[in-house]
C-alpha positions as CSV (number, residue, x, y, z in Angstrom):
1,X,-81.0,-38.2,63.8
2,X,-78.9,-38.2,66.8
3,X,-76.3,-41.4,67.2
4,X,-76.6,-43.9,69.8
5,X,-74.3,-43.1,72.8
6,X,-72.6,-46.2,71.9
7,X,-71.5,-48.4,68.8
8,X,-69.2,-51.3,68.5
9,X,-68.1,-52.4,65.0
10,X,-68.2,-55.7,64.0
11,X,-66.4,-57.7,61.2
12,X,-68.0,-60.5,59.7
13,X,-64.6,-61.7,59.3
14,X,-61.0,-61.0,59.5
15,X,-59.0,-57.6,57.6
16,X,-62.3,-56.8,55.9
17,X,-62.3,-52.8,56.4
18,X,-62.9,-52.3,60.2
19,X,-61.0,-49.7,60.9
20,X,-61.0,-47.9,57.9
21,X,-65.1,-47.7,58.3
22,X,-64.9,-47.3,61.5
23,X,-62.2,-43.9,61.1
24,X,-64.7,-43.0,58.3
25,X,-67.5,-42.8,60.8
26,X,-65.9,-41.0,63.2
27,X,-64.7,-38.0,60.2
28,X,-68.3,-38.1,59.3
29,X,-69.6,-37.2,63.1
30,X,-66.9,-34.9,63.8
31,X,-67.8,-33.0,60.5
32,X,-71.2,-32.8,61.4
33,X,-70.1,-31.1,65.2
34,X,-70.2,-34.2,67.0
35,X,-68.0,-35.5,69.9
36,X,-66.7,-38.6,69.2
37,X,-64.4,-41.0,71.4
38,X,-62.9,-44.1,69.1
39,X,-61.3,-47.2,71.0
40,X,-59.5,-50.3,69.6
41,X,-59.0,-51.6,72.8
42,X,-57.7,-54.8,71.8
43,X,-55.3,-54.7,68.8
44,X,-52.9,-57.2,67.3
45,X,-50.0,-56.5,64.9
46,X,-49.2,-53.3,66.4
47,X,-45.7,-51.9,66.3
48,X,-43.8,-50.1,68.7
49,X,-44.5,-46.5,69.3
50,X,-41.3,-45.0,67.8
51,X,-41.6,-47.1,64.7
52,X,-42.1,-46.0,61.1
53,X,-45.3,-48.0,60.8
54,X,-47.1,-47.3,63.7
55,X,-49.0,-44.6,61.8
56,X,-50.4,-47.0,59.7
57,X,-51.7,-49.5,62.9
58,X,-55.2,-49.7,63.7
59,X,-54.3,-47.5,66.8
60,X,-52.4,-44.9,65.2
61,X,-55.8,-44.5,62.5
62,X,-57.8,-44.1,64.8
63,X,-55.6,-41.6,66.9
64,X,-54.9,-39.7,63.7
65,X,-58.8,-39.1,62.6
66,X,-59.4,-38.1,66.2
67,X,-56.7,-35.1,65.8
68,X,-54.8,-36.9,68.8
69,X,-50.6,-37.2,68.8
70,X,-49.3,-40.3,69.1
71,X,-48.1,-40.6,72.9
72,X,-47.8,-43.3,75.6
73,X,-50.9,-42.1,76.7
74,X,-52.9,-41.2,74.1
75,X,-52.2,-44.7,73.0
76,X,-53.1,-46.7,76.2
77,X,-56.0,-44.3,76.5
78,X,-57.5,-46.1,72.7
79,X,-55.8,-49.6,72.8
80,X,-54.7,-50.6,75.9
81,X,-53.9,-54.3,75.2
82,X,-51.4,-53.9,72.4
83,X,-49.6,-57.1,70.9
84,X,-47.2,-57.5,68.4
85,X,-47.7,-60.3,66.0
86,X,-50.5,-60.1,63.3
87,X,-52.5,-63.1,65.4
88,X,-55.9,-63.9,67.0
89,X,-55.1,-61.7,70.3
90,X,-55.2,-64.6,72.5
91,X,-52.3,-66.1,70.4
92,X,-50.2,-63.1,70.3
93,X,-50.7,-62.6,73.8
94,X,-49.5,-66.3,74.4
95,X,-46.6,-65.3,72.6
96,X,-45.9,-62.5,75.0
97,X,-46.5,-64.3,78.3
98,X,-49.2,-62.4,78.7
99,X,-53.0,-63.2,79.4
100,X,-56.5,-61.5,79.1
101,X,-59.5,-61.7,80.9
102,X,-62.8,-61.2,79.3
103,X,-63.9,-59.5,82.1
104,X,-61.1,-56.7,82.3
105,X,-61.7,-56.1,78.8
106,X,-65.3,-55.6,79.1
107,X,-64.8,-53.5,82.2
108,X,-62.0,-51.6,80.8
109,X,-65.1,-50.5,78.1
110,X,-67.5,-49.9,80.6
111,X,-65.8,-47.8,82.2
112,X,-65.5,-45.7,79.1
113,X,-68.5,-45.7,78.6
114,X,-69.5,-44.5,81.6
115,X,-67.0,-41.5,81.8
116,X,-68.9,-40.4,78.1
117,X,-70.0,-37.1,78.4
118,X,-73.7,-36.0,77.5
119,X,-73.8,-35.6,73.5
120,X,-70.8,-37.6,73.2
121,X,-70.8,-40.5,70.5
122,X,-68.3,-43.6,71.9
123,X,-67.2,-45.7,69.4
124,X,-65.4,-49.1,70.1
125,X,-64.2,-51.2,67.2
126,X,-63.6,-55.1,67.8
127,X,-60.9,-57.1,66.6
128,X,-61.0,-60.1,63.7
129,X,-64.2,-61.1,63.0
130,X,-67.5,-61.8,64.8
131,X,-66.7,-65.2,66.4
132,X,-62.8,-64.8,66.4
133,X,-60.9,-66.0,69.5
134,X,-59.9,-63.3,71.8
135,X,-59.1,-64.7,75.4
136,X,-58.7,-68.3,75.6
137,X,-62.4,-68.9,76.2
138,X,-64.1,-66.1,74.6
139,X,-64.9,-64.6,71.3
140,X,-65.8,-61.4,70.1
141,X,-69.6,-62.2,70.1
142,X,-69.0,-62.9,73.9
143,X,-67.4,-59.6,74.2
144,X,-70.1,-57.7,71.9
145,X,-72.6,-59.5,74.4
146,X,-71.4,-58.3,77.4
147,X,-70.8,-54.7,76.1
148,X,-74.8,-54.4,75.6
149,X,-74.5,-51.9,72.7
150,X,-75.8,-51.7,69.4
151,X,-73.5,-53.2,66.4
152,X,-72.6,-52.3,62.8
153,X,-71.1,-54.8,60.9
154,X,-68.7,-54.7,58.2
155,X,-68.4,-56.7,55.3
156,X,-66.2,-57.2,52.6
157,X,-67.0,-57.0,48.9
158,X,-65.1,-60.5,48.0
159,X,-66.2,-63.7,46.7
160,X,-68.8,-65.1,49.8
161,X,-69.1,-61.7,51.5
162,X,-72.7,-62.6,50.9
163,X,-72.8,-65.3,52.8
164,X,-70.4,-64.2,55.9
165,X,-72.6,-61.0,56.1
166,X,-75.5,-63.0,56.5
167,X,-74.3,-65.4,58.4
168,X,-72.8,-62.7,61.0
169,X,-76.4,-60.6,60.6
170,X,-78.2,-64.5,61.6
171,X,-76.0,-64.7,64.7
172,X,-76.5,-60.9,65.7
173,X,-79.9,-61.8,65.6
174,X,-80.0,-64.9,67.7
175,X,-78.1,-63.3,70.4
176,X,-80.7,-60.4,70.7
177,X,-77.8,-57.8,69.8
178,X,-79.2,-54.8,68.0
179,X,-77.9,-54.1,64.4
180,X,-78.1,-50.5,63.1
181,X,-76.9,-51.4,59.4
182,X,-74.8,-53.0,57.4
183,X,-71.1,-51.1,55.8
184,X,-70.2,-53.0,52.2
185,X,-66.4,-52.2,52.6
186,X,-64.8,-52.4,49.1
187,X,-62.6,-55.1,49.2
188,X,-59.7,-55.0,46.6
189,X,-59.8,-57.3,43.6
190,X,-63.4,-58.3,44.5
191,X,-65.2,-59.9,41.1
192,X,-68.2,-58.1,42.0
193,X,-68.9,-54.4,42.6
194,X,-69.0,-53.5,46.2
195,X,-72.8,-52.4,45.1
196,X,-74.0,-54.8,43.5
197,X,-72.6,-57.3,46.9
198,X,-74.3,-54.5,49.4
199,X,-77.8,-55.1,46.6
200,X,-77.7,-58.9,47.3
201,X,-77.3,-58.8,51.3
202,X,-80.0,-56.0,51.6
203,X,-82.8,-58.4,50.5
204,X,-82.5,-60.6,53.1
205,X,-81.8,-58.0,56.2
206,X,-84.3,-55.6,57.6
207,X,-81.5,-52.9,58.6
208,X,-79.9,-50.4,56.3
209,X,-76.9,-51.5,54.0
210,X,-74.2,-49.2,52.4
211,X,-71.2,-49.4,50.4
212,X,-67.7,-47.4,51.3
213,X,-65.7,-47.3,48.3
214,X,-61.9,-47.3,48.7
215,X,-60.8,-43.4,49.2
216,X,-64.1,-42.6,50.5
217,X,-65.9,-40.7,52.8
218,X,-68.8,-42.4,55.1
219,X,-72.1,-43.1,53.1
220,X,-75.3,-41.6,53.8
221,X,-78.3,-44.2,53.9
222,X,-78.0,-45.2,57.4
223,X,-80.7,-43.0,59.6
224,X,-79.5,-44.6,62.9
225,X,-76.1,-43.0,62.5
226,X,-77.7,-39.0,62.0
């Protein structure tokens, strides 16, 4: 089955696995033939270019599983609001003296989205979770609204994943925002296996749920995704 020309991953909360899933994904799509554009276009705790770590930002993963160098542009071109401390983004832009609109963000997006070429899979991953602040007055279920593109949410494997992952899949719902599964990320030290966590939250959803294991590759089990 052929992706939807669109997807924006969602966390049901905060450094739960985003952008490794969502780097996973993107391997998976591009192994199968697939064109695939992946955006963090809002990203906190990201490093100067230049530095050691920047590799290892949200920004340089997804710039790396894309086969794309790290440049000035390349960089603006995935994550054009860039701040440096590890904070909700409208904190760390505070911090900065720096502001954003929800409107430039979500116009920023649509205008990706509408340069997407025929075939071509565009893949935007949010920041924090679900309802984390991201402009003084918005949240990233106001962002994911205004987007109008199918979600997949990631959850974590730790103690009350359960109940965040429902939660999250509850307010998806309400909101009318389509969900085309459900990624168990393995979260480390978790009491439970990630399996037996993904088992629980499938039997109260009606979408697919997976599990991606630490030092995997993307599961299979969700049709929507081909």
């Amino acid at each position: 089955m052929t992706p939807p020309p669109a997807l924006f991953v969602v966390g049901a909360g905060t450094e739960i696995g985003k952008t490794y899933t969502t780097a996973a994904l993107v391997r998976r799509l591009r192994g199968q033939g697939r064109r695939v554009r992946a955006l963090k276009p809002l990203a906190s705790g990201v490093p100067p270019l230049d530095h050691p770590d920047f590799a290892e930002s949200d920004t340089g993963r997804l710039l790396a599983v894309q086969g794309l160098p790290v440049t000035p542009e390349t960089v603006a071109a995935c994550s054009p609001w860039r701040f440096a401390a590890p904070l909700a983004p409208d904190l760390a832009a505070a911090r900065e003296g720096r502001s954003l609109a929800l409107s430039e963000l979500v116009g920023w997006c649509g205008a990706r989205l509408a340069e997407a070429e025929g075939g071509e899979t565009v893949v935007i991953e949010g920041v924090g979770g679900l309802m984390s602040p991201i402009t003084e007055a918005a949240t990233g279920l106001d962002w994911l609204k205004s987007q109008g593109i199918p979600a997949l949410l990631v959850s974590g494997s730790y103690l009350g994943a359960i109940s965040h992952a429902l939660t999250a899949v509850e307010t998806l719902r309400a909101h009318g925002i389509p969900l085309v599964g459900i990624v168990v990320s393995e979260s480390e030290g978790a009491p439970t296996p990630a399996e037996t966590v993904a088992g629980q939250i499938a039997r109260y959803v009606a979408v697919p749920v997976v599990c991606l294991t630490r030092g995997g590759e993307f599961p299979d089990g969700l049709p929507a995704l081909g």
